[in-house]
HTML snippet that shows the backbone in 3Dmol.js (N, CA, C, O; Angstrom):
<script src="https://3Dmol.org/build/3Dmol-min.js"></script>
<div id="view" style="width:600px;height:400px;position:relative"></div>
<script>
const pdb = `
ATOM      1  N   UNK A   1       0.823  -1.187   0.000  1.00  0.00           N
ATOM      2  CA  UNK A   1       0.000   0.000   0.000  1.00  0.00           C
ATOM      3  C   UNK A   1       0.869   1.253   0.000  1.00  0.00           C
ATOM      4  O   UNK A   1       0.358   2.325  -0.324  1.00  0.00           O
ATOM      5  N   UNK A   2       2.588   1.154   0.462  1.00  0.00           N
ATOM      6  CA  UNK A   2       2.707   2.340   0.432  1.00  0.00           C
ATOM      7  C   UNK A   2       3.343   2.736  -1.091  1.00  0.00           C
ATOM      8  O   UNK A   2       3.297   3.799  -1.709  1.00  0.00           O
ATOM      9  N   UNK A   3       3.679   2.019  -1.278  1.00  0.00           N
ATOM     10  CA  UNK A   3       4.533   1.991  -2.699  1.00  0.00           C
ATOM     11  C   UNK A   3       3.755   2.440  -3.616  1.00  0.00           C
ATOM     12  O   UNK A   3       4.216   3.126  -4.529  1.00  0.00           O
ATOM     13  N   UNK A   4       2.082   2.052  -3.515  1.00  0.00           N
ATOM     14  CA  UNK A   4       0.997   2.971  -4.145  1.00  0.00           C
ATOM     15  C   UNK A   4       0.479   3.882  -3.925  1.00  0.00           C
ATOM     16  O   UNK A   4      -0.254   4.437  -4.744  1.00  0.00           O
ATOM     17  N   UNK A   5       0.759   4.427  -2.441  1.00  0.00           N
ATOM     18  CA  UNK A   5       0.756   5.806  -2.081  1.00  0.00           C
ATOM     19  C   UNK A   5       1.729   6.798  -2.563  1.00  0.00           C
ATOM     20  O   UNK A   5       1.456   7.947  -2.908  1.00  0.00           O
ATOM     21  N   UNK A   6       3.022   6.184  -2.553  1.00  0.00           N
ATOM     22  CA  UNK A   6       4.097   6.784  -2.793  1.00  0.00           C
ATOM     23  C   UNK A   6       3.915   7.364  -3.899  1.00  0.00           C
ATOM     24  O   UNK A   6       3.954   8.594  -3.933  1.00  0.00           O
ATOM     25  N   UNK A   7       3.658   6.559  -5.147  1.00  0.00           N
ATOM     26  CA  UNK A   7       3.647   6.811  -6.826  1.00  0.00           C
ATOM     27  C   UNK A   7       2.439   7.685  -6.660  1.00  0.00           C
ATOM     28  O   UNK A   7       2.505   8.887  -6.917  1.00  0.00           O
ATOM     29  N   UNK A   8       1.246   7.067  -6.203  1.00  0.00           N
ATOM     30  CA  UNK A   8       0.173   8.852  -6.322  1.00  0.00           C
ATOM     31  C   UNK A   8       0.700   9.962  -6.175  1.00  0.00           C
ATOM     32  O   UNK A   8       0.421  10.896  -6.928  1.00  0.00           O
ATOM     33  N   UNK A   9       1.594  10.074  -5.139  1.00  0.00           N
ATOM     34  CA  UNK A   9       2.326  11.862  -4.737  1.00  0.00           C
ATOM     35  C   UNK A   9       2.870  11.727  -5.506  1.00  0.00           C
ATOM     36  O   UNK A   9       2.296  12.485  -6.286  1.00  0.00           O
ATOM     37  N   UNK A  10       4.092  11.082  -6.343  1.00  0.00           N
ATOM     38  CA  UNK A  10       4.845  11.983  -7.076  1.00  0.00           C
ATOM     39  C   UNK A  10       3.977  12.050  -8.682  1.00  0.00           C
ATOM     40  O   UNK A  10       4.427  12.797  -9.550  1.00  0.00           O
ATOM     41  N   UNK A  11       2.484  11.043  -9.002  1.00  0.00           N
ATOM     42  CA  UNK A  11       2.052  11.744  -9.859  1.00  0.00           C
ATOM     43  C   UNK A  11       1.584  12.685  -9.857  1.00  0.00           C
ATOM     44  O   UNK A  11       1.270  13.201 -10.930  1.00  0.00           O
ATOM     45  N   UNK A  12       1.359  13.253  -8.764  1.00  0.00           N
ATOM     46  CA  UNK A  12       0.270  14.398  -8.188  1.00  0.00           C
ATOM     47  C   UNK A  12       0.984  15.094  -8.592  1.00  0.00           C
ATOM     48  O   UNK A  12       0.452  15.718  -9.511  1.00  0.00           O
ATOM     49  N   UNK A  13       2.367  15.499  -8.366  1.00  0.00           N
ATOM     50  CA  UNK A  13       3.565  16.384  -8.482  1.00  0.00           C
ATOM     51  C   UNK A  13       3.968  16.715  -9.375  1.00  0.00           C
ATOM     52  O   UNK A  13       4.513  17.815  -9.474  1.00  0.00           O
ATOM     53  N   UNK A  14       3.857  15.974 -10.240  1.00  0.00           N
ATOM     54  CA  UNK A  14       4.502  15.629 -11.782  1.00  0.00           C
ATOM     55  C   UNK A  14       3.473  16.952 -12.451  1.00  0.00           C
ATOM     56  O   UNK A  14       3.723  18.058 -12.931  1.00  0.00           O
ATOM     57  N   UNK A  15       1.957  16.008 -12.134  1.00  0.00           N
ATOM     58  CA  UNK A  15       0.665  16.719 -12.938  1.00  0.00           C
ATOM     59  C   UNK A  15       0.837  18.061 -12.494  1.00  0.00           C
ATOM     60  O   UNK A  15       0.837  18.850 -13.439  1.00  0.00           O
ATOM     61  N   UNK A  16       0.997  18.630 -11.285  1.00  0.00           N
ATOM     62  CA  UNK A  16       1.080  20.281 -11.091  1.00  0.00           C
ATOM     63  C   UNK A  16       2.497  21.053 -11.279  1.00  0.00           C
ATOM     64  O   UNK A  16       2.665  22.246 -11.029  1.00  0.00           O
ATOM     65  N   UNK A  17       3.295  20.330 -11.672  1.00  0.00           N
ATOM     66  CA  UNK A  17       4.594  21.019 -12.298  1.00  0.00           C
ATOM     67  C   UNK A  17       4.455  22.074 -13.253  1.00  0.00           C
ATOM     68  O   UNK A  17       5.450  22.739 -13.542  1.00  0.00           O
ATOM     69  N   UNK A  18       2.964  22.393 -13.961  1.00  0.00           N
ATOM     70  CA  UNK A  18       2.889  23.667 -14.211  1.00  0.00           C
ATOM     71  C   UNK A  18       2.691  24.626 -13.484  1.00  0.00           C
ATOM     72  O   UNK A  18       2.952  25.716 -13.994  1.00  0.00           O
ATOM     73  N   UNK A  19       2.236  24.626 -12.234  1.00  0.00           N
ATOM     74  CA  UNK A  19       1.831  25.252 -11.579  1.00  0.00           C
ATOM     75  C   UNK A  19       3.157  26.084 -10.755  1.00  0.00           C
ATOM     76  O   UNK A  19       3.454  27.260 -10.547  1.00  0.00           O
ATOM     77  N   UNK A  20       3.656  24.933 -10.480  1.00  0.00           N
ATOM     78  CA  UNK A  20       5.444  25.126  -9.610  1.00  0.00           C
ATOM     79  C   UNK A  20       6.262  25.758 -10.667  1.00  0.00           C
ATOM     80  O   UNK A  20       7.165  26.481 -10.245  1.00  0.00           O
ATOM     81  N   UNK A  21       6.120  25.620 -12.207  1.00  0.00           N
ATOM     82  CA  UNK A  21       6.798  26.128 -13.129  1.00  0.00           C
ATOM     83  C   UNK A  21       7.352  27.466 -13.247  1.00  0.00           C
ATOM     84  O   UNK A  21       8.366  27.841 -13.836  1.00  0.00           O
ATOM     85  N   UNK A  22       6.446  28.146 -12.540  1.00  0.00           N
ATOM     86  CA  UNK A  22       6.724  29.846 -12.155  1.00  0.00           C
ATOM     87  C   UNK A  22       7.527  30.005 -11.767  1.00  0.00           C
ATOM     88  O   UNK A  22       7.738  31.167 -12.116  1.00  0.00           O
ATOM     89  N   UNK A  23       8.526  29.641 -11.059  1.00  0.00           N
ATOM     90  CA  UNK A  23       9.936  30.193 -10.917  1.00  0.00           C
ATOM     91  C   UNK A  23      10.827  29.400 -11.555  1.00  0.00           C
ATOM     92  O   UNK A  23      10.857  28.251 -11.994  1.00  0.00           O
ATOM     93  N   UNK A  24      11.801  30.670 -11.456  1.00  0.00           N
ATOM     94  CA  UNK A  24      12.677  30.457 -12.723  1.00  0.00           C
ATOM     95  C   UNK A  24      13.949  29.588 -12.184  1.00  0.00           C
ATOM     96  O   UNK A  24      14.409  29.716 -11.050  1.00  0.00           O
ATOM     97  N   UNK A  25      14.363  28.836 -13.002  1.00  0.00           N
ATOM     98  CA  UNK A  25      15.297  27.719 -12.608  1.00  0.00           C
ATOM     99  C   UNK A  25      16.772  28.120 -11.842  1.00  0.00           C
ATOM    100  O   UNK A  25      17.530  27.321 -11.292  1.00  0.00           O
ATOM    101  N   UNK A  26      16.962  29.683 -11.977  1.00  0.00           N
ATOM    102  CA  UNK A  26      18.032  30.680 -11.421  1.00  0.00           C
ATOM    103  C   UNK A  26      17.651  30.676  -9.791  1.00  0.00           C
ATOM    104  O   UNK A  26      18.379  30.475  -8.819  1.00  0.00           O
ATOM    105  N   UNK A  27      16.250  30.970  -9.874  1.00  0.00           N
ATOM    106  CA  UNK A  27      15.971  31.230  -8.649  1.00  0.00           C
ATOM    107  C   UNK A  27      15.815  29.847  -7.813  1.00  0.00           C
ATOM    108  O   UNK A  27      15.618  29.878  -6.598  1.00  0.00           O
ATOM    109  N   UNK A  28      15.893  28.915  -8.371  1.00  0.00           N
ATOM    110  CA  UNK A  28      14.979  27.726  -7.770  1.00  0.00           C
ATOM    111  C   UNK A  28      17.029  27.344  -7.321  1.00  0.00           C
ATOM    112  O   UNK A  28      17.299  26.912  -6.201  1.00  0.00           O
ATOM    113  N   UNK A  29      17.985  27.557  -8.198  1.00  0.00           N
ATOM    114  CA  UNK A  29      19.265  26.704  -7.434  1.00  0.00           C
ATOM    115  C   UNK A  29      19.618  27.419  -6.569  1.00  0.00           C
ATOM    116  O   UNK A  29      20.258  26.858  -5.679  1.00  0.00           O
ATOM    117  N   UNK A  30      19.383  28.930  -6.420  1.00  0.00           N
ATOM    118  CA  UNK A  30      19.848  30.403  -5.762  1.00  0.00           C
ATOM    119  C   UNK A  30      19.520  29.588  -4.314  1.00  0.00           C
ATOM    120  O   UNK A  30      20.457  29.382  -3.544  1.00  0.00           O
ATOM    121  N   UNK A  31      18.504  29.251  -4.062  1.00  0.00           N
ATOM    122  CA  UNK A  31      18.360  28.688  -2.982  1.00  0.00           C
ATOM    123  C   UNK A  31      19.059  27.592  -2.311  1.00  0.00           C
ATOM    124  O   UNK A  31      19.228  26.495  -2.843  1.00  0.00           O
ATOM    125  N   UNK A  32      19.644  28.036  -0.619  1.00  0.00           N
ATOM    126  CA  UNK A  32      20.511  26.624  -0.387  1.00  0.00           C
ATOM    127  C   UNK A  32      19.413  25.747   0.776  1.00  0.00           C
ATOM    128  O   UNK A  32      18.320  26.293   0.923  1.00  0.00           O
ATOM    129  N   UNK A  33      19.537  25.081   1.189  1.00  0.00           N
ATOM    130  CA  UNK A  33      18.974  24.413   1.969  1.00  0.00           C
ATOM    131  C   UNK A  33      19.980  24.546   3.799  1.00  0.00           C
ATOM    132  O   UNK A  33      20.970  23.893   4.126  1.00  0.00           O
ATOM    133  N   UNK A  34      19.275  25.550   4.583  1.00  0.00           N
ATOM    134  CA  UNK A  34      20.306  25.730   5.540  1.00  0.00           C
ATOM    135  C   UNK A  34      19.314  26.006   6.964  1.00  0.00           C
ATOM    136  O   UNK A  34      18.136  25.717   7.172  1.00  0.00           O
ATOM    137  N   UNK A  35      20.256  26.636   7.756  1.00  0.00           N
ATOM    138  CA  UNK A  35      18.671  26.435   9.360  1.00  0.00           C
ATOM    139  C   UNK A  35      18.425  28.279   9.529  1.00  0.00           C
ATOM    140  O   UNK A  35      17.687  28.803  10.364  1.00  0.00           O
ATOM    141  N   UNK A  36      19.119  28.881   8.672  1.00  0.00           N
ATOM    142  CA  UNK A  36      19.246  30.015   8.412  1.00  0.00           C
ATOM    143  C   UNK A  36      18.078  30.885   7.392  1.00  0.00           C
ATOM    144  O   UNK A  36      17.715  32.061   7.423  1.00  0.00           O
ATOM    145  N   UNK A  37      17.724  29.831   6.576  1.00  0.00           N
ATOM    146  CA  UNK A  37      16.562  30.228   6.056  1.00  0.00           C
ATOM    147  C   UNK A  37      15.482  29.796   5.336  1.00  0.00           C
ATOM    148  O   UNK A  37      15.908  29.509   4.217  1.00  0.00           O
ATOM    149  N   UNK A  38      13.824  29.522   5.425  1.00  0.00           N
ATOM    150  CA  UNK A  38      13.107  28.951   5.113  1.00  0.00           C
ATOM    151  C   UNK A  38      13.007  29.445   3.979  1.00  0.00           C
ATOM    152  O   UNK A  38      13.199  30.605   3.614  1.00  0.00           O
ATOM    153  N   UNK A  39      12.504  27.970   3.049  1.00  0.00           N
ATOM    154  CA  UNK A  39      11.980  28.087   1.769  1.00  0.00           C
ATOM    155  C   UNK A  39      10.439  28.628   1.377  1.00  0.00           C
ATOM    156  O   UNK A  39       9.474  27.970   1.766  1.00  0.00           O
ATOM    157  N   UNK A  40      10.276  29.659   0.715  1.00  0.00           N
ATOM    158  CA  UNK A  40       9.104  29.628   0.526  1.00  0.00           C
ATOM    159  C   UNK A  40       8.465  28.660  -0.286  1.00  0.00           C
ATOM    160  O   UNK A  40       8.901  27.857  -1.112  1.00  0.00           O
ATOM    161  N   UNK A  41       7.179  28.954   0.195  1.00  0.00           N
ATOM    162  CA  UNK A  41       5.929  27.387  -0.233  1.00  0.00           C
ATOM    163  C   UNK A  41       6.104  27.066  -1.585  1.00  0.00           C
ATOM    164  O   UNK A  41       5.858  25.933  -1.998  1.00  0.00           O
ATOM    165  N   UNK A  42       6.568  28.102  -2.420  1.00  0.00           N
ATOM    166  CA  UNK A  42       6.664  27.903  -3.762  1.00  0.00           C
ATOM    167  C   UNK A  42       8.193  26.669  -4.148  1.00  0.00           C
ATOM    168  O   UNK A  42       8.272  25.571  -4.699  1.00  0.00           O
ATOM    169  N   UNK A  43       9.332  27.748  -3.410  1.00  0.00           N
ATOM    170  CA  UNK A  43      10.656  27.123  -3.807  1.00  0.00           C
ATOM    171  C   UNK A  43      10.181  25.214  -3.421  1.00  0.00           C
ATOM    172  O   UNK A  43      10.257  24.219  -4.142  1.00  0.00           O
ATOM    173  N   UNK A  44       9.801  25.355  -2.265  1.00  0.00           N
ATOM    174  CA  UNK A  44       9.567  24.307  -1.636  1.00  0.00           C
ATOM    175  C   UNK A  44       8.872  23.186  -2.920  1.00  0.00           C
ATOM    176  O   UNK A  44       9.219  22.186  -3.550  1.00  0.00           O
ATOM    177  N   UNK A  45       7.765  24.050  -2.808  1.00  0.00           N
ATOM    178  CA  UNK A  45       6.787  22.819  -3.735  1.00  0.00           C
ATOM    179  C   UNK A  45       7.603  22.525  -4.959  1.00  0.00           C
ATOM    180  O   UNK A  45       7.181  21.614  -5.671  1.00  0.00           O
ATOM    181  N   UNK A  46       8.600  23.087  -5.291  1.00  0.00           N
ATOM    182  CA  UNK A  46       9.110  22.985  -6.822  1.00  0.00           C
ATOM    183  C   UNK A  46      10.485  21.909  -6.254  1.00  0.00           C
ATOM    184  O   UNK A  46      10.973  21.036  -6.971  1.00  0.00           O
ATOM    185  N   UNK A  47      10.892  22.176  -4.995  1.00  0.00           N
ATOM    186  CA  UNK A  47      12.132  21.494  -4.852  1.00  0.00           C
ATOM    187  C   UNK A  47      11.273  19.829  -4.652  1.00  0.00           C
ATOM    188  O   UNK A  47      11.641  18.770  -5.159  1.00  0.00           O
ATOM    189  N   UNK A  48      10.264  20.017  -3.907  1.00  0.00           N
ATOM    190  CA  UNK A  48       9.384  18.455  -3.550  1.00  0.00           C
ATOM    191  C   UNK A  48       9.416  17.609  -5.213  1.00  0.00           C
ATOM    192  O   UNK A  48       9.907  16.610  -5.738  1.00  0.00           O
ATOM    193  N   UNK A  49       8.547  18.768  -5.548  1.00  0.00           N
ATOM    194  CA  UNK A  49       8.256  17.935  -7.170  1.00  0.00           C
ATOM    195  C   UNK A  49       9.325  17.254  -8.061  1.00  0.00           C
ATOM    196  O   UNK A  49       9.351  16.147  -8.599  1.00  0.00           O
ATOM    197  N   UNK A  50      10.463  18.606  -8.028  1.00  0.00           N
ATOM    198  CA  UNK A  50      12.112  18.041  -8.726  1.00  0.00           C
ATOM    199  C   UNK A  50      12.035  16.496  -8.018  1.00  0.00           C
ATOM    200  O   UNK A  50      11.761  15.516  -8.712  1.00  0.00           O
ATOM    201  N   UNK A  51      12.260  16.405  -6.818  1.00  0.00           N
ATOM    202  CA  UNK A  51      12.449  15.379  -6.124  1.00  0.00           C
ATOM    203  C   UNK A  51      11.570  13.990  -6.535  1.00  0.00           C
ATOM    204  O   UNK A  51      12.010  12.887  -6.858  1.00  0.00           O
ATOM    205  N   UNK A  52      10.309  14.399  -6.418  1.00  0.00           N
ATOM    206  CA  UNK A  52       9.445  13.133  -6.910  1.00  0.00           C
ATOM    207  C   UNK A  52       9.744  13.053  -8.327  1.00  0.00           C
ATOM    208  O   UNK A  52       9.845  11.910  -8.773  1.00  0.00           O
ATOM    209  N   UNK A  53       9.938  14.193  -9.277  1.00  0.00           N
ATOM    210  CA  UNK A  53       9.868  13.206 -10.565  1.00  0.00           C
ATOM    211  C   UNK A  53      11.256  12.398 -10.698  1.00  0.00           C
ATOM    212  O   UNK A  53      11.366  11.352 -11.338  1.00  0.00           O
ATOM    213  N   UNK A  54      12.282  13.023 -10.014  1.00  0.00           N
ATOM    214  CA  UNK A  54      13.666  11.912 -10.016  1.00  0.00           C
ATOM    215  C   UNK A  54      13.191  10.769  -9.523  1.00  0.00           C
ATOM    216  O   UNK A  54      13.296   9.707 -10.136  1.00  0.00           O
ATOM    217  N   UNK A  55      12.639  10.880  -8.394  1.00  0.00           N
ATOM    218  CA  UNK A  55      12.290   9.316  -7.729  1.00  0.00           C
ATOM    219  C   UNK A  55      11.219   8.474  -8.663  1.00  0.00           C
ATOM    220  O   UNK A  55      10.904   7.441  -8.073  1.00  0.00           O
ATOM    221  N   UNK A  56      10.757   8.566  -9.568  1.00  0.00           N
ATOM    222  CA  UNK A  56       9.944   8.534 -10.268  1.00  0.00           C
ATOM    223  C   UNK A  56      10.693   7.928 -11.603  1.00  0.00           C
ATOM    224  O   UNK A  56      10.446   6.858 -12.159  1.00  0.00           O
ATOM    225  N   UNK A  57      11.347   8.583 -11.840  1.00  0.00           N
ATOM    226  CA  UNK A  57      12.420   8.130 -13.386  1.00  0.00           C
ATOM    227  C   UNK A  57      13.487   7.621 -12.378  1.00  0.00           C
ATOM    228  O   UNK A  57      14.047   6.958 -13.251  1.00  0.00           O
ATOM    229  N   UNK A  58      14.165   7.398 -11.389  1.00  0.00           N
ATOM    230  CA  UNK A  58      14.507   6.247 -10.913  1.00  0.00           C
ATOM    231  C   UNK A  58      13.921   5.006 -10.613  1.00  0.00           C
ATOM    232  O   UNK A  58      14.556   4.008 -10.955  1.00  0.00           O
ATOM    233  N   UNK A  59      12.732   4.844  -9.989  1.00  0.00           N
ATOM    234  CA  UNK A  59      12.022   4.049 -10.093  1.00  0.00           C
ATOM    235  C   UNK A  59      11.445   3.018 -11.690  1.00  0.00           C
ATOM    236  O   UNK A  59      11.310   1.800 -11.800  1.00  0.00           O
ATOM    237  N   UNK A  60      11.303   3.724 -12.346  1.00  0.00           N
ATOM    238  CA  UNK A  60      11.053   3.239 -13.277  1.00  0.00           C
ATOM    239  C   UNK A  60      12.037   2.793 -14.134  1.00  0.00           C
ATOM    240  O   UNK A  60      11.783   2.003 -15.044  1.00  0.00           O
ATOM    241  N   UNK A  61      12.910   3.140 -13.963  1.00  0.00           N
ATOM    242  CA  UNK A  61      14.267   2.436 -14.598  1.00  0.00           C
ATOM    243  C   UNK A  61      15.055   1.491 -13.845  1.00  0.00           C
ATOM    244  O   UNK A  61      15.928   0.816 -14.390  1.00  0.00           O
ATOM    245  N   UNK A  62      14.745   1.404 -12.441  1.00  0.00           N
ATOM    246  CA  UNK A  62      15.020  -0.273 -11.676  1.00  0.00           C
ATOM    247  C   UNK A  62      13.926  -0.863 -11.617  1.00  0.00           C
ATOM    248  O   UNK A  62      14.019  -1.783 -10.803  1.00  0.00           O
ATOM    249  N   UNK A  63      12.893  -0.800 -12.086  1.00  0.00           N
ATOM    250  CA  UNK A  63      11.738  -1.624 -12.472  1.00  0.00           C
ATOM    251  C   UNK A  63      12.014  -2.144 -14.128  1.00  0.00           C
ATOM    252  O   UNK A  63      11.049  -2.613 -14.731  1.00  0.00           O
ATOM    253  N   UNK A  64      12.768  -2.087 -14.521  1.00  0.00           N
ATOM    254  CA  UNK A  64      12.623  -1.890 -16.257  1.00  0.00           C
ATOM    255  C   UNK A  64      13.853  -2.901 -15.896  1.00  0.00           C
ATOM    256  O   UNK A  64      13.897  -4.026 -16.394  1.00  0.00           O
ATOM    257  N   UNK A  65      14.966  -2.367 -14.888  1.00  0.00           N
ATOM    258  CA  UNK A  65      16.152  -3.304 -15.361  1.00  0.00           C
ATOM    259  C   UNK A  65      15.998  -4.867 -14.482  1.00  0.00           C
ATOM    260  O   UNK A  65      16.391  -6.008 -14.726  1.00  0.00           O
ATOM    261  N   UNK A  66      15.311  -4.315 -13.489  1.00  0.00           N
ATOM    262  CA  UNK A  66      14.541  -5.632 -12.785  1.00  0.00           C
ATOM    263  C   UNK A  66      14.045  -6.781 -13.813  1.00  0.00           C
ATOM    264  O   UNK A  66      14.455  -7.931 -13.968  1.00  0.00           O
ATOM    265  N   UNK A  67      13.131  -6.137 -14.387  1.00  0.00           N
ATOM    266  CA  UNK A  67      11.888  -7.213 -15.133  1.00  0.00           C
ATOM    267  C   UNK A  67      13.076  -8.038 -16.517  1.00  0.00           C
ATOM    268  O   UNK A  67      13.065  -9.195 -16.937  1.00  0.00           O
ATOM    269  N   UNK A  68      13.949  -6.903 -16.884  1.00  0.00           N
ATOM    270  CA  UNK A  68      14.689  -7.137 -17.948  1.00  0.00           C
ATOM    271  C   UNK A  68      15.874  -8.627 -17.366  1.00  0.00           C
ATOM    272  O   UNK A  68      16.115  -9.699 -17.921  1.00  0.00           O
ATOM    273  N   UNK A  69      16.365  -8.053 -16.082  1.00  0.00           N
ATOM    274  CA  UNK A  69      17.176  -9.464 -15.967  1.00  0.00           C
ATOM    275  C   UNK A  69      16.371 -10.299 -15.306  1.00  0.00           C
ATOM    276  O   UNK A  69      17.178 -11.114 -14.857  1.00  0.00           O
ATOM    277  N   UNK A  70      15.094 -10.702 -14.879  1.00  0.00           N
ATOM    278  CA  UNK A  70      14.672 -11.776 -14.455  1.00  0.00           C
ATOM    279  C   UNK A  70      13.729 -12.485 -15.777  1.00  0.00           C
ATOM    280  O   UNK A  70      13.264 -13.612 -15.605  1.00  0.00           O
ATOM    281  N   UNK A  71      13.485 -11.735 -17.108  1.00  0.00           N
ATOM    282  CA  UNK A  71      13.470 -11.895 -17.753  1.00  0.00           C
ATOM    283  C   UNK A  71      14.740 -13.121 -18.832  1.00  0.00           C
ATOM    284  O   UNK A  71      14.553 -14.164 -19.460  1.00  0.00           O
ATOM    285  N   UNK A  72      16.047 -12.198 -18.538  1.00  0.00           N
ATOM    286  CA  UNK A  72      17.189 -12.699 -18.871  1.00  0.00           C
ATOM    287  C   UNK A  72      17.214 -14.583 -18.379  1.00  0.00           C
ATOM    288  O   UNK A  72      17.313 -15.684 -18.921  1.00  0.00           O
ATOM    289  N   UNK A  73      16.995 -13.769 -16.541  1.00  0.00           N
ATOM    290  CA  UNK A  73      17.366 -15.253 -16.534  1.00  0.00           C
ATOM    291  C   UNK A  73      16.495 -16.727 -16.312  1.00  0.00           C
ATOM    292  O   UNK A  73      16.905 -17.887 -16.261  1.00  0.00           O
ATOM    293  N   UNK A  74      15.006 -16.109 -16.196  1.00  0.00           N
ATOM    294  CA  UNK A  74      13.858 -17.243 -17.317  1.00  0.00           C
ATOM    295  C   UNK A  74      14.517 -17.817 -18.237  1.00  0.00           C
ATOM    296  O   UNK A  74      14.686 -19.035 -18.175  1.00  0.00           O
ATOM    297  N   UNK A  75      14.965 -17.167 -19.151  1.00  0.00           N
ATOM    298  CA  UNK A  75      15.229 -17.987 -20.427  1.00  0.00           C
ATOM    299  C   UNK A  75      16.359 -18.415 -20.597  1.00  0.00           C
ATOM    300  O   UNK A  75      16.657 -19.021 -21.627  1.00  0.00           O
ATOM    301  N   UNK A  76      17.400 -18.135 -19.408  1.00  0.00           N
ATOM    302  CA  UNK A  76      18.462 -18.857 -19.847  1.00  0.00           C
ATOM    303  C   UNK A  76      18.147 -20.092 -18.815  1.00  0.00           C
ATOM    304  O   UNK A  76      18.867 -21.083 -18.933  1.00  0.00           O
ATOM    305  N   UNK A  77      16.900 -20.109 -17.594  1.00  0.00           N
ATOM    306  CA  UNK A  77      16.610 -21.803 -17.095  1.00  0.00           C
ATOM    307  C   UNK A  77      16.098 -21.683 -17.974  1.00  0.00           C
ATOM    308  O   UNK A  77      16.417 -20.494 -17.934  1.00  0.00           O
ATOM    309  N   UNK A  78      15.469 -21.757 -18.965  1.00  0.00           N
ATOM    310  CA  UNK A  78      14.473 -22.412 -20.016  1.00  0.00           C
ATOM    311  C   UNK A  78      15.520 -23.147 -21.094  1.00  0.00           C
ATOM    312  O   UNK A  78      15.341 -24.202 -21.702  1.00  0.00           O
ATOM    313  N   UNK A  79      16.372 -22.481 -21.124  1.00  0.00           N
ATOM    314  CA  UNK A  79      17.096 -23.199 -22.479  1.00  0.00           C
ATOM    315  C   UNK A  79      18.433 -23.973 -21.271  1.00  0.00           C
ATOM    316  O   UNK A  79      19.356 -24.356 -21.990  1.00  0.00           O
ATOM    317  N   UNK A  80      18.681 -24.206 -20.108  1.00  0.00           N
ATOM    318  CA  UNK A  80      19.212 -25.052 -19.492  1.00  0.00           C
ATOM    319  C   UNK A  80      18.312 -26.259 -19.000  1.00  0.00           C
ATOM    320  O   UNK A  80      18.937 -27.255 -18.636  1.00  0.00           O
ATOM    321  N   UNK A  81      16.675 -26.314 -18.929  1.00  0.00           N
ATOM    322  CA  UNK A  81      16.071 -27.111 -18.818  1.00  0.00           C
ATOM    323  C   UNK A  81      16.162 -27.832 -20.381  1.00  0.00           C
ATOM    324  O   UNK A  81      15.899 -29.034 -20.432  1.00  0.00           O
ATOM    325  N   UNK A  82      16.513 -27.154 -21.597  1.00  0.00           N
ATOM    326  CA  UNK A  82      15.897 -28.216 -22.399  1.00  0.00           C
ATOM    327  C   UNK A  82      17.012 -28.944 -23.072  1.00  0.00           C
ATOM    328  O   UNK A  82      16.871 -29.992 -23.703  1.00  0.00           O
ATOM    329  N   UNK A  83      18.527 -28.076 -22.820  1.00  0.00           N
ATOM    330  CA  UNK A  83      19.701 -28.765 -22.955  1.00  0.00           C
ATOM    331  C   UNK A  83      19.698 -30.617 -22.107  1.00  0.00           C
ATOM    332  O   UNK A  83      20.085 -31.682 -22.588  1.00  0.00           O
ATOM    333  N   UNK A  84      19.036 -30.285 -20.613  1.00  0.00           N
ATOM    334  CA  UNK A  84      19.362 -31.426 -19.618  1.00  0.00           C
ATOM    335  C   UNK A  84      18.338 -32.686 -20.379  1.00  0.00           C
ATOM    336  O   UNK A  84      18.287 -33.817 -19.894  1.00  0.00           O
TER     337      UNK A  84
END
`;
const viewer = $3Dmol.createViewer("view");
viewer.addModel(pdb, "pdb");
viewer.setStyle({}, {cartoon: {color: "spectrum"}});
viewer.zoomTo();
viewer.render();
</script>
């Protein structure tokens, strides 16, 4: 259940990335992450979203290389079952 919670937020995130789009990518690195000063709701929501869609195109590319080598190695027992 959470792994399907998880992927809802970062589609949620993904889908309003126009919204977060309003600032400009100058301003969005200008910002550091420190105890010195809060992000506004905006920087914030845009730094969240950056974040989910990486986790997002990471995810989906160890799901891809997952399926791909257990894929791989199905068929190489398949063609060691029919060698025996």
């Amino acid at each position: 259940m959470f792994v399907k919670d998880f992927y809802e937020n970062i589609n949620w995130f993904t889908q309003n990335l126009e919204v977060i789009d309003d600032m400009s990518e100058k301003e969005l690195n200008s910002y550091r992450l420190t105890s010195l000063e809060e992000p506004s709701d905006e920087m914030l929501e845009r730094i969240m979203a950056d974040a989910a869609a990486d986790a997002r195109r990471r995810g989906e590319e160890a799901d891809r290389r997952f399926f791909d080598e257990l894929r791989e190695r199905i068929n190489k027992e398949r063609q060691r079952k029919k060698m025996s």
